[in-house]
Structures are given as structure tokens and as C-alpha cells.
N, CA, C and O atoms as CSV, one atom per row, in Angstrom:
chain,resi,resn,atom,element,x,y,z
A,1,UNK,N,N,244.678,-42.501,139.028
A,1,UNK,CA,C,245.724,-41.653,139.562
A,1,UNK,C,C,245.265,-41.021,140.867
A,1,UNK,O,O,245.980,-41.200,141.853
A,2,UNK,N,N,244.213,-40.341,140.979
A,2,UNK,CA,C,243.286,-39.840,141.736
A,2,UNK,C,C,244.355,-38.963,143.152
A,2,UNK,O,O,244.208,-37.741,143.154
A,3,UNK,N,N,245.405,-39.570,144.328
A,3,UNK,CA,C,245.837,-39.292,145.241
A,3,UNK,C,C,247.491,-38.959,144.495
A,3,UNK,O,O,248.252,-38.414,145.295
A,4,UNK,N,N,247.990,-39.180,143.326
A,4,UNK,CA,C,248.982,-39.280,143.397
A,4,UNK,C,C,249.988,-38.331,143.845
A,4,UNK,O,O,251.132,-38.698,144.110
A,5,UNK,N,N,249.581,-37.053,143.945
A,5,UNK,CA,C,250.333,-36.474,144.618
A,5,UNK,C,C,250.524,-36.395,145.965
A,5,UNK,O,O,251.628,-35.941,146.264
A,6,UNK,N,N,249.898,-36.652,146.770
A,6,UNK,CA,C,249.699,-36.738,148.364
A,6,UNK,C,C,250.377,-38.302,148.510
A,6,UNK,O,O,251.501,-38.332,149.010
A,7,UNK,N,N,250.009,-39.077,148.269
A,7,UNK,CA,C,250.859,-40.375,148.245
A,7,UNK,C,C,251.939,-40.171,147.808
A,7,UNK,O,O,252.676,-40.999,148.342
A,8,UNK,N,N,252.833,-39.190,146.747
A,8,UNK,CA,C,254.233,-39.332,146.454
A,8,UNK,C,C,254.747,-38.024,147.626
A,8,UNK,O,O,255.930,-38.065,147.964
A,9,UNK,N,N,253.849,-36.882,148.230
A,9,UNK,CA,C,254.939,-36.571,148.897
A,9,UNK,C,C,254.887,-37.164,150.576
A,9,UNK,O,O,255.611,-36.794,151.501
A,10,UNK,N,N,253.930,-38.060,150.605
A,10,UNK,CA,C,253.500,-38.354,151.847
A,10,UNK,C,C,254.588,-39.801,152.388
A,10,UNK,O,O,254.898,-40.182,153.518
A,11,UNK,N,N,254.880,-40.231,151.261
A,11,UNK,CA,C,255.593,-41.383,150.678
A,11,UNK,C,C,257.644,-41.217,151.045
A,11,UNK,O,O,258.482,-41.878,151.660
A,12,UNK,N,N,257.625,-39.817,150.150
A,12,UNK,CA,C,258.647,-39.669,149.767
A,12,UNK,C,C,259.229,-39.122,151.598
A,12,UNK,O,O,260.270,-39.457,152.163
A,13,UNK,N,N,258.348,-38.403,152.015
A,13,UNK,CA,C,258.313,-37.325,153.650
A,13,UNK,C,C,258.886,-38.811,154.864
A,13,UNK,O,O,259.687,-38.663,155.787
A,14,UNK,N,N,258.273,-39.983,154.525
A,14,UNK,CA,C,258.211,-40.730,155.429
A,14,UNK,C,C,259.442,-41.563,155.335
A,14,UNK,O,O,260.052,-41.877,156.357
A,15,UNK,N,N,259.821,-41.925,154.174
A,15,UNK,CA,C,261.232,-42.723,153.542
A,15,UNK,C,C,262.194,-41.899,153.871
A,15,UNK,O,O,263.164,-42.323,154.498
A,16,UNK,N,N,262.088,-40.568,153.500
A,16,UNK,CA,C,263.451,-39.747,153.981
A,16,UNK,C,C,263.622,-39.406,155.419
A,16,UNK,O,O,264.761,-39.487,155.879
A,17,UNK,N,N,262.645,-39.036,156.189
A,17,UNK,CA,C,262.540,-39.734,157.504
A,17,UNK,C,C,263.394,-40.315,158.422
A,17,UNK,O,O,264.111,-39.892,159.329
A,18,UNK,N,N,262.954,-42.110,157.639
A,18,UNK,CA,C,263.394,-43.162,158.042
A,18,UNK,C,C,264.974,-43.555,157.484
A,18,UNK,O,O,265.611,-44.457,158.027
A,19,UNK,N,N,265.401,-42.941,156.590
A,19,UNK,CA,C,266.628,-43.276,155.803
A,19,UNK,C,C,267.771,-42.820,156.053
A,19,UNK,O,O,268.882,-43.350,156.013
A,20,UNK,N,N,267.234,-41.192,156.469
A,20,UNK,CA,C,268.472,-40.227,157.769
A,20,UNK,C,C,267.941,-40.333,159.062
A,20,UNK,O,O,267.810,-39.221,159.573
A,21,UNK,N,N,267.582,-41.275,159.788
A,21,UNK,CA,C,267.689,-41.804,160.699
A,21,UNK,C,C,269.011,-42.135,161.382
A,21,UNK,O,O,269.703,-41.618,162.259
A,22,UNK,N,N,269.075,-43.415,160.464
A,22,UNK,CA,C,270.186,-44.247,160.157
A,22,UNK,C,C,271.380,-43.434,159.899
A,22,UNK,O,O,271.621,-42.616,159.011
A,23,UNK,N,N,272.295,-43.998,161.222
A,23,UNK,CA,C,273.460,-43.278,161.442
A,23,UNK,C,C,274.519,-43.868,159.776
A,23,UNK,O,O,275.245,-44.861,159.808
A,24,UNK,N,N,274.368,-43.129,158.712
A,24,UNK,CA,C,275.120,-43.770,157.395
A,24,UNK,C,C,275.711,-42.233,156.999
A,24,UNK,O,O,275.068,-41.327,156.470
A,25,UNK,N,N,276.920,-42.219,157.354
A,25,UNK,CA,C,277.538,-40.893,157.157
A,25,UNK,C,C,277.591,-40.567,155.154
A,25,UNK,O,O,277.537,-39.487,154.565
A,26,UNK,N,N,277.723,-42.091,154.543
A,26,UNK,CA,C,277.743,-41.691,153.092
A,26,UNK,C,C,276.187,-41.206,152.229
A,26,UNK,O,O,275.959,-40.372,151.353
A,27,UNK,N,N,275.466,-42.024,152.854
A,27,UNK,CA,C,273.988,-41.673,152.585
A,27,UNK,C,C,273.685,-40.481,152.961
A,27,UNK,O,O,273.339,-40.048,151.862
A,28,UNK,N,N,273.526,-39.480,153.780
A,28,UNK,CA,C,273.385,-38.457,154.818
A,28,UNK,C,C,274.525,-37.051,153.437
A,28,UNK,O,O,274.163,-36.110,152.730
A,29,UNK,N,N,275.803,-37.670,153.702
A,29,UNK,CA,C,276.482,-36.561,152.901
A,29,UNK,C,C,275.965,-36.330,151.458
A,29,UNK,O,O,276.120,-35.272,150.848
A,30,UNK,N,N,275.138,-37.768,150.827
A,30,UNK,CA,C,274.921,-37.367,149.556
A,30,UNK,C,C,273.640,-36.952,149.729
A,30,UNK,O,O,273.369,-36.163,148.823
A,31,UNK,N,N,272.505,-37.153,150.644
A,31,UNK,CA,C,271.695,-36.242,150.516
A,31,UNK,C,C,272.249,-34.560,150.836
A,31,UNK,O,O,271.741,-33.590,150.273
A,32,UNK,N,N,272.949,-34.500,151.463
A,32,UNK,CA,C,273.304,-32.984,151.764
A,32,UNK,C,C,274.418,-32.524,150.236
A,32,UNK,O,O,274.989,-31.497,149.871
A,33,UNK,N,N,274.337,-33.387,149.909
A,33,UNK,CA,C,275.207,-32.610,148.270
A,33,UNK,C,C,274.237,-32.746,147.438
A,33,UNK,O,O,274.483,-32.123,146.405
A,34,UNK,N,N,272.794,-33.518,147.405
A,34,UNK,CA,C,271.900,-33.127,146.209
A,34,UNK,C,C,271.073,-31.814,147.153
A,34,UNK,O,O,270.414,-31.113,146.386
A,35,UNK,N,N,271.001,-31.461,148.287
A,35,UNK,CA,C,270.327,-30.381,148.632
A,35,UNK,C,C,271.011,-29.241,148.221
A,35,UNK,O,O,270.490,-28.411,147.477
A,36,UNK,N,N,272.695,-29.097,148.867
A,36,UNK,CA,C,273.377,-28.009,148.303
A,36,UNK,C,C,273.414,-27.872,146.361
A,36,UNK,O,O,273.730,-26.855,145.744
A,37,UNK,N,N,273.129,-28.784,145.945
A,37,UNK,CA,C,272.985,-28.595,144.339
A,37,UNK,C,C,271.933,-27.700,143.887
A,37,UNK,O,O,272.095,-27.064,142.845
A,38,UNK,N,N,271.095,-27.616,144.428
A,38,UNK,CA,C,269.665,-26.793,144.118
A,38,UNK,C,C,269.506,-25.633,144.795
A,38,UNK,O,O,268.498,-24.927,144.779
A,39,UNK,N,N,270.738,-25.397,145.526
A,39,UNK,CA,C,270.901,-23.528,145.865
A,39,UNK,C,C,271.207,-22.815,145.255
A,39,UNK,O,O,272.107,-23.175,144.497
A,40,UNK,N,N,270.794,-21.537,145.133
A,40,UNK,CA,C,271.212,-20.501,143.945
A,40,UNK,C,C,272.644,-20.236,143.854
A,40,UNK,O,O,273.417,-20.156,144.808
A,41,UNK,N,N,272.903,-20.117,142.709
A,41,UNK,CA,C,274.994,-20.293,142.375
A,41,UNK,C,C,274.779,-19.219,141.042
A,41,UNK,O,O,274.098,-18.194,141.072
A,42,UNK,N,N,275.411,-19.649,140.085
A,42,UNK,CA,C,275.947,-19.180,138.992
A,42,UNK,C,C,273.996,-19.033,138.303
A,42,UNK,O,O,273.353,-18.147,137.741
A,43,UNK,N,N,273.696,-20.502,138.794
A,43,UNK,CA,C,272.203,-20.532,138.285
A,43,UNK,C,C,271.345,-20.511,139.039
A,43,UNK,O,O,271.539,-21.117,140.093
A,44,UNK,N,N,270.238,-19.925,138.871
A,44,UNK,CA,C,269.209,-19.518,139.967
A,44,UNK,C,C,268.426,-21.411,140.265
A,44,UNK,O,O,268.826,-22.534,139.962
A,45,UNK,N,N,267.640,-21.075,140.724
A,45,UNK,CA,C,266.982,-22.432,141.970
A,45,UNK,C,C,266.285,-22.671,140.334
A,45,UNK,O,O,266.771,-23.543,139.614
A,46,UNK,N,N,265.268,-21.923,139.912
A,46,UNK,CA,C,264.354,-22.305,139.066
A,46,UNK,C,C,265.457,-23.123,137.492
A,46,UNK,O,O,265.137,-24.127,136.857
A,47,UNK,N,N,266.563,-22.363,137.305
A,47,UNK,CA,C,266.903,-22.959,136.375
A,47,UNK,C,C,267.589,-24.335,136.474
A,47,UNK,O,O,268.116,-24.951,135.547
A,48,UNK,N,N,267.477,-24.744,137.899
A,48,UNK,CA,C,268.533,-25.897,138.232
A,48,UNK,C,C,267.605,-26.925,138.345
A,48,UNK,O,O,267.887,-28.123,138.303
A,49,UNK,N,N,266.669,-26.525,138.467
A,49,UNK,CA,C,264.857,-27.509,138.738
A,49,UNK,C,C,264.392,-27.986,136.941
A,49,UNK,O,O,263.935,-28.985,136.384
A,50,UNK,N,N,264.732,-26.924,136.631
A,50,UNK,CA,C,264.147,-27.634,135.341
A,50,UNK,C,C,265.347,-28.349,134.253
A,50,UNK,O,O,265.058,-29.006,133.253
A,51,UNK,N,N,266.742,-28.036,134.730
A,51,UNK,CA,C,267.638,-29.034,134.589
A,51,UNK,C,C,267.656,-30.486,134.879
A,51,UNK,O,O,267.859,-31.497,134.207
A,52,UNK,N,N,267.341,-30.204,136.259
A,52,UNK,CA,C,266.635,-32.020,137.135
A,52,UNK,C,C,265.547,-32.073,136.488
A,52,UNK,O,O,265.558,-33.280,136.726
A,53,UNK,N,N,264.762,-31.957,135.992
A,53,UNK,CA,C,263.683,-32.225,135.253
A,53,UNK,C,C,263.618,-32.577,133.926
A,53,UNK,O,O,262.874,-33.508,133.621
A,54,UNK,N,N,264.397,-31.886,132.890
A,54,UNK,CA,C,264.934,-32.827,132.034
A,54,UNK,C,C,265.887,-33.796,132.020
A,54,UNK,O,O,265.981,-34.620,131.109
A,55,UNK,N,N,266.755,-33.743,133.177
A,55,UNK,CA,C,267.603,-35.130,133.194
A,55,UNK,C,C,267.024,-36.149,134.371
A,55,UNK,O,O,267.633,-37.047,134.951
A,56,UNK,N,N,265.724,-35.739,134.524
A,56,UNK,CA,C,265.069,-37.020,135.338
A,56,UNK,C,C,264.036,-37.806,134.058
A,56,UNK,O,O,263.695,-38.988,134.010
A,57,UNK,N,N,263.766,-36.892,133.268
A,57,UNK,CA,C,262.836,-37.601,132.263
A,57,UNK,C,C,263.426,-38.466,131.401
A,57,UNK,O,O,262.722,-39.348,130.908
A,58,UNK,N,N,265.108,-38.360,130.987
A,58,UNK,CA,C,265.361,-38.580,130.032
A,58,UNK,C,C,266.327,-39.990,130.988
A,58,UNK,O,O,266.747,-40.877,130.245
A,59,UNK,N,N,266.580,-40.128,132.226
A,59,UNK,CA,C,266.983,-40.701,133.088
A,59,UNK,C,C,266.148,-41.894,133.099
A,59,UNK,O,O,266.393,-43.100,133.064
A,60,UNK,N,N,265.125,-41.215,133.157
A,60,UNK,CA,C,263.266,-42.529,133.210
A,60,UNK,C,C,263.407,-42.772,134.681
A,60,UNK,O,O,263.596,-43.886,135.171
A,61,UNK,N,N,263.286,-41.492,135.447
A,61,UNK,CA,C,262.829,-42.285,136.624
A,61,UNK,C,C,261.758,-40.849,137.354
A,61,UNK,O,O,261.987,-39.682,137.671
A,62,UNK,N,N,260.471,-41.814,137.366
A,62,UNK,CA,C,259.086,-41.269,137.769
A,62,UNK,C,C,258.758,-40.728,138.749
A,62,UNK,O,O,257.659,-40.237,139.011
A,63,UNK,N,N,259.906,-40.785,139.518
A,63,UNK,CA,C,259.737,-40.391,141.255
A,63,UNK,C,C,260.533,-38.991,140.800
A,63,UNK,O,O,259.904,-37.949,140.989
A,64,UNK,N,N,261.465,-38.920,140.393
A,64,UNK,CA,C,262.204,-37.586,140.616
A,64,UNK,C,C,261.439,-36.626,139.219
A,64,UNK,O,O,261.548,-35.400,139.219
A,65,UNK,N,N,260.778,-37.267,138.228
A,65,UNK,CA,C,260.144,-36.499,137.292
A,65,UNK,C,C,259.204,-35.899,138.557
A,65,UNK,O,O,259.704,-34.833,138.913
A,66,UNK,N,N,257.978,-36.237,139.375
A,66,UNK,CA,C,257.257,-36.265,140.065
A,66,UNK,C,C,257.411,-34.892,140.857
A,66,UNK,O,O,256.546,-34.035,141.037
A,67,UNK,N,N,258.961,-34.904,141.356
A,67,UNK,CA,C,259.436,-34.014,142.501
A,67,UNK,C,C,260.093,-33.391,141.524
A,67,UNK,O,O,260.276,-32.389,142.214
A,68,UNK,N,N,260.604,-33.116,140.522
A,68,UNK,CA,C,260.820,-31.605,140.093
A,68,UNK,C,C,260.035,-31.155,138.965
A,68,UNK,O,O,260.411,-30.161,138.343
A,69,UNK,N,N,258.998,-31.769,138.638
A,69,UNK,CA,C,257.264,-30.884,138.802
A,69,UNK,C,C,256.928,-29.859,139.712
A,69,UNK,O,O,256.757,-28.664,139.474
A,70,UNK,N,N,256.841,-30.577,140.979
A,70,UNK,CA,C,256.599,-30.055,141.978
A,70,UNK,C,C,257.718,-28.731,142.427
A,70,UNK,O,O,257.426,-27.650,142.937
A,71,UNK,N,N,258.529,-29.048,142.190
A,71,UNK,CA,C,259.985,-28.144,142.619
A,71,UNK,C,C,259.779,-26.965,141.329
A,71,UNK,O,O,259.737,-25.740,141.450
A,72,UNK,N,N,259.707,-27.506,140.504
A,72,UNK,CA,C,259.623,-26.409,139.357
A,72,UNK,C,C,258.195,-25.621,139.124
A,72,UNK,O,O,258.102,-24.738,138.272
A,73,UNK,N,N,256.928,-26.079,140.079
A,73,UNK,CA,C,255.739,-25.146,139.736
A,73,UNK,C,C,256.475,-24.288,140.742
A,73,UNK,O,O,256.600,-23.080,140.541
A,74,UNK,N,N,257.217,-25.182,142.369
A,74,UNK,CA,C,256.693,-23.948,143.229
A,74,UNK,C,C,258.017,-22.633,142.421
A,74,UNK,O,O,257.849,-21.514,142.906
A,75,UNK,N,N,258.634,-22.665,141.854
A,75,UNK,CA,C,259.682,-21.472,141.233
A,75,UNK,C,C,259.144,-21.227,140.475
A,75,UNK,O,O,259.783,-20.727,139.548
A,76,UNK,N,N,257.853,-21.355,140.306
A,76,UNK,CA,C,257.086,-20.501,139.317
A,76,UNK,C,C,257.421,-20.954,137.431
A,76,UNK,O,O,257.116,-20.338,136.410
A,77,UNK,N,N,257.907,-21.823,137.560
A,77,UNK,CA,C,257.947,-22.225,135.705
A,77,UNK,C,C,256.518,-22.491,135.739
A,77,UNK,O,O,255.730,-23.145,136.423
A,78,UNK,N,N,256.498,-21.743,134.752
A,78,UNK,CA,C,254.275,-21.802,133.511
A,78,UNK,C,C,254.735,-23.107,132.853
A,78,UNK,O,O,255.834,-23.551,132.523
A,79,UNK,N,N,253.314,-23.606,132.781
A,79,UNK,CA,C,253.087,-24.763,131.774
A,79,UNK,C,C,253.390,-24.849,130.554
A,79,UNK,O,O,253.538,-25.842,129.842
A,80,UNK,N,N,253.465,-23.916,130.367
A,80,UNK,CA,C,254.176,-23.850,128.355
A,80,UNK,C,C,255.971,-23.780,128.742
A,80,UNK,O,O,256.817,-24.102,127.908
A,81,UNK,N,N,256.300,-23.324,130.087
A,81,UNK,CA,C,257.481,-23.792,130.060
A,81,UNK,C,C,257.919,-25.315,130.503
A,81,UNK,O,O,259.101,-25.655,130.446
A,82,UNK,N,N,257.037,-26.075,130.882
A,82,UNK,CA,C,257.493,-27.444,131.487
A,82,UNK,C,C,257.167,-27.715,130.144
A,82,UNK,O,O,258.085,-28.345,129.619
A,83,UNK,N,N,256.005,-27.441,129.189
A,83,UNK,CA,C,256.016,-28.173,128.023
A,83,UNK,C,C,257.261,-28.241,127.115
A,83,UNK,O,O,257.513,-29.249,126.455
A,84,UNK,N,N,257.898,-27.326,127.105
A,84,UNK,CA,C,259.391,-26.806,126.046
A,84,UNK,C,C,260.510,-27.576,126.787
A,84,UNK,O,O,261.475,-28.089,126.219
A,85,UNK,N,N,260.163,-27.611,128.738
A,85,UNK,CA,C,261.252,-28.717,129.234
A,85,UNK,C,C,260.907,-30.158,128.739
A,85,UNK,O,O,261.717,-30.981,128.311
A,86,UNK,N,N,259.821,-30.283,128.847
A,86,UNK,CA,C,259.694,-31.502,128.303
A,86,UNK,C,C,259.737,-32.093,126.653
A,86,UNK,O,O,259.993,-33.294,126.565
A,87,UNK,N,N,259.508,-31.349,125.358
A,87,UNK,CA,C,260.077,-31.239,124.315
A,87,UNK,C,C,261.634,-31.610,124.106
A,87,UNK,O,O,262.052,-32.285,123.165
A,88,UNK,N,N,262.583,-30.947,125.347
A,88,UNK,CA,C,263.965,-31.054,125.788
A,88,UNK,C,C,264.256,-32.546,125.894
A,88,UNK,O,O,264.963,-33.280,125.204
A,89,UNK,N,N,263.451,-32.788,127.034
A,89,UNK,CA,C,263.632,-34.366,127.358
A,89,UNK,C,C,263.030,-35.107,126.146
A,89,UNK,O,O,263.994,-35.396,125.437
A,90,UNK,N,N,261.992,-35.513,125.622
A,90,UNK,CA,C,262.204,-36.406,124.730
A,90,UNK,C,C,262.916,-36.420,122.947
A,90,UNK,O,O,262.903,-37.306,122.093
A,91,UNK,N,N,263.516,-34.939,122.939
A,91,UNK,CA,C,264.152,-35.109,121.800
A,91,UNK,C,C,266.008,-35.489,122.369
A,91,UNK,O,O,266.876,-35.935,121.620
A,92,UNK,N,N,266.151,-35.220,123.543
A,92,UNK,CA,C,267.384,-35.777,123.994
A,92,UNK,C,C,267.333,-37.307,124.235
A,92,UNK,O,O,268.089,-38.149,123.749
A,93,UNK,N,N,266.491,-37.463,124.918
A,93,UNK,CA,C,265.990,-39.372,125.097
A,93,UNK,C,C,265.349,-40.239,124.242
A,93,UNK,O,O,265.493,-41.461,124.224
A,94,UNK,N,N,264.442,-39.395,123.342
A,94,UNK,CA,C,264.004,-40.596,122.420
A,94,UNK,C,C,262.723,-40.640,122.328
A,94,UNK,O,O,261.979,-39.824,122.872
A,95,UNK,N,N,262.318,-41.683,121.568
A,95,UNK,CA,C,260.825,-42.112,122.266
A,95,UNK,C,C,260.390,-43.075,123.468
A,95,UNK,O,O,259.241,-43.248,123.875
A,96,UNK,N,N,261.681,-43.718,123.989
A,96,UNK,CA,C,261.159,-44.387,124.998
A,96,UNK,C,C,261.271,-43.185,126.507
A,96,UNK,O,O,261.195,-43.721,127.612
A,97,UNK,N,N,261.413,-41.931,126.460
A,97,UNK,CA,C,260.723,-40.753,127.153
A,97,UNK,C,C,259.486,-40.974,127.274
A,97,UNK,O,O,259.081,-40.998,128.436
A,98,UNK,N,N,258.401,-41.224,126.099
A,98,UNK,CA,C,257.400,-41.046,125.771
A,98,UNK,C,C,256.455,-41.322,127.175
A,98,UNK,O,O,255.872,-40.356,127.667
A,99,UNK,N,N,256.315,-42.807,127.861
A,99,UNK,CA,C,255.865,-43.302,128.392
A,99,UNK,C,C,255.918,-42.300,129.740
A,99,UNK,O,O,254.761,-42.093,130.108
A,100,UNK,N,N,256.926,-41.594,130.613
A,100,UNK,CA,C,257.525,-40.919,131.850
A,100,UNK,C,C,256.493,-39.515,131.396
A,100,UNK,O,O,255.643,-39.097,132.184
A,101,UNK,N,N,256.788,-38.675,129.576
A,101,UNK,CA,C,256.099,-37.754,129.560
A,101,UNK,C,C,254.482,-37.870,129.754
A,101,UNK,O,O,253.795,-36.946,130.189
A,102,UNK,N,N,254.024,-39.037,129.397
A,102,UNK,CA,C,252.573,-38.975,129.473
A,102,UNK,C,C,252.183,-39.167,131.254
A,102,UNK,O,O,251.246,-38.453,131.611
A,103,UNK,N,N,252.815,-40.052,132.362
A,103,UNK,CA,C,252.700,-39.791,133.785
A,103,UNK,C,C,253.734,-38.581,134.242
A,103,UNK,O,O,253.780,-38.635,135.470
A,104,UNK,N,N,254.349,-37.807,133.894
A,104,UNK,CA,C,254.775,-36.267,134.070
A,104,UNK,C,C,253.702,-35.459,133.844
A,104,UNK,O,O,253.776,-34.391,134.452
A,105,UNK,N,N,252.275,-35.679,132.862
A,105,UNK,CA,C,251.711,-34.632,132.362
A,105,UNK,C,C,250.695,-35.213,133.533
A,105,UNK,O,O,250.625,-34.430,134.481
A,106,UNK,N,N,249.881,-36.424,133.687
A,106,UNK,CA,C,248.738,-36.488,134.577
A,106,UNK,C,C,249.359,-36.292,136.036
A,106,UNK,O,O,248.549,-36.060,136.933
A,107,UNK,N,N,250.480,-36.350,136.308
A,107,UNK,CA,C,250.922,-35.352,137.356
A,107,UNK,C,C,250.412,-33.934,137.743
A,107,UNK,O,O,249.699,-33.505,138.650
A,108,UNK,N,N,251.096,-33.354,136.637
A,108,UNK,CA,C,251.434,-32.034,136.815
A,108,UNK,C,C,249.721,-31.763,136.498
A,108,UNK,O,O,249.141,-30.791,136.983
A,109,UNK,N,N,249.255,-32.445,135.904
A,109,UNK,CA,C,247.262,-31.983,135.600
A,109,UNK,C,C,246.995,-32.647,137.699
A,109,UNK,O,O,246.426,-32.127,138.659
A,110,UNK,N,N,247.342,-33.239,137.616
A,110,UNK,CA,C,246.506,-33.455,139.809
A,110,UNK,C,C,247.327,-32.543,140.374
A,110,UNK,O,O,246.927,-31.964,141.384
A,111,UNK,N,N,248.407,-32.293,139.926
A,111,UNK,CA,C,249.089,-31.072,140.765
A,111,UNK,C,C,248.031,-29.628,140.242
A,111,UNK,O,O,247.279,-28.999,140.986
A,112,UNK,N,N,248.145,-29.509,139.529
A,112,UNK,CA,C,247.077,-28.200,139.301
A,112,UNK,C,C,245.935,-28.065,139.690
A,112,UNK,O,O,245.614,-26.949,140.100
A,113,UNK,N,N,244.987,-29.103,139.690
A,113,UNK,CA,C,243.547,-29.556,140.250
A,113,UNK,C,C,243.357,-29.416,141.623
A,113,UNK,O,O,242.322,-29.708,142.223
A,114,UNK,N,N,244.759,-28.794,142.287
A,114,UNK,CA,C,244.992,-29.120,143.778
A,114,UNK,C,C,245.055,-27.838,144.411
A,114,UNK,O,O,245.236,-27.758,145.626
């Protein structure tokens, strides 16, 4: 695992980049409607992060588990709370969660080491 966090945001920094570049008015608006989604509303930033976080786990996709780790340390959710989000996700998804929770956890362990 060793870089994985610097490679996913170094990764992710350079693709988004290159992707709103590109004059694509539908691409462009839906990134600007998943940004406006994660502003404080009815629900604060932190509770909308660990929403995307259980419906990225239970979704199975490793890149956005990855980034709302990251989104959810910096709002300050404790580790016993990503653990209870993550409890969330695999009793909503199953056991094939299982596999996303075990690279969610050596994540969030190189995110801490950091």
C-alpha cells in the first residue's frame, strides 16, 4: 500500500484537472452539483460525508470510499465513528462490502500514519 494516499490524491488532483478542461458543459455541471451537495443545508458538511461514505462502500467503489475517508477525518469524525459508519455499510450491503471495508481500513490506517 505504502503511497496510497498521495497517489490517490495526486491522481485524483491531476484527472480533475484534465477533465474540466474540456469545454463539456454536462460533465462540468455535474461536477458543480456533487460539490454543491456537500455544503451545509438542513445537514451539516460532516453528516453528508459520512452519508457518501456509507453509500460509497455499499456502492463498492474504492476511489470515492478513499475520498470520503479523507473528507470525513478532515470534519473531524473519530475512528470509532467511521467504524459504526462502516458497520452501516456492510450490514446494508452485505458481505460482499467486506472486501472495500478491509482497503477503507488500510486507508484510513496510511491516512493516520501521515
Amino acid at each position: 500500500m505504502g503511497n496510497r494516499v498521495e497517489e490517490f490524491q495526486s491522481f485524483r488532483k491531476k484527472m480533475n484537472e484534465r477533465i474540466l478542461s474540456v469545454d463539456n458543459r454536462a460533465i462540468k455541471r455535474f461536477f458543480g452539483v456533487d460539490t454543491l451537495t456537500y455544503e451545509p443545508g438542513s445537514l451539516d458538511e460532516k453528516t453528508k460525508e459520512m452519508l457518501g461514505l456509507v453509500a460509497s462502500m455499499v456502492l463498492r467503489c474504492d476511489d470515492c470510499v478513499s475520498y470520503h475517508i479523507m473528507q470525513c477525518k478532515e470534519k473531524g469524525v473519530t475512528e470509532d465513528e467511521l467504524f459504526e459508519i462502516f458497520s452501516v455499510a456492510l450490514t446494508v450491503g452485505g458481505s460482499i462490502v467486506i472486501p472495500h471495508l478491509r482497503r477503507a481500513v488500510a486507508f484510513l490506517d496510511e491516512l493516520n500514519q501521515k
